[in-house]
Residue, then its C-alpha position, 0 to 999 in steps of 0.5 A: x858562508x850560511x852566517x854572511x846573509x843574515x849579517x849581511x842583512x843588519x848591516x844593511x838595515x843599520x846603515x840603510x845601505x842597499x848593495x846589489x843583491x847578491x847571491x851564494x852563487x854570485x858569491x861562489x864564483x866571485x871567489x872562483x876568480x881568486x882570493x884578492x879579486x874576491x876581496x877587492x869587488x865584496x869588501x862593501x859587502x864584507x864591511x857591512x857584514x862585519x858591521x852586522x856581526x859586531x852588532x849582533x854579538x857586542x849583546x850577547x857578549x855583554x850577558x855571557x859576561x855578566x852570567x859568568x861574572x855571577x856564576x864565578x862569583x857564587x863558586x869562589x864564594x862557595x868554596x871560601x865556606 
């Protein structure tokens, strides 16, 4: 739930969508009613939140695979010595 806020926010930002605000304690006790109540009145904020997620992690994705394309390259061609 710390991670929902700050990707909830670059959802936000990218789409210039603007929600509710929303707080940890709305939220708690949305979750409170059920799971699939939760879900039915926070999917809005769910999408933008995932939307932030995968904006935030497809970068860092991209460099942890070029540095460990490198670093595997350089061992295998170590040990072919």
């Amino acid at each position: 739930m710390v991670l929902f806020f700050p990707f909830l926010t670059i959802g936000e930002a990218v789409t210039g969508n603007s929600l509710d605000e929303i707080s940890k304690t709305k939220l708690v006790e949305t979750f409170n009613l059920g799971f699939l109540p939760a879900v039915q009145e926070l999917t809005r904020y769910f999408v933008l939140a995932s939307l932030g997620w995968t904006l935030a992690l497809a970068p860092l994705f991209a460099i942890l695979y070029f540095a460990l394309k490198r670093l595997i390259s350089t061992r295998l061609s170590l040990t072919n010595i």
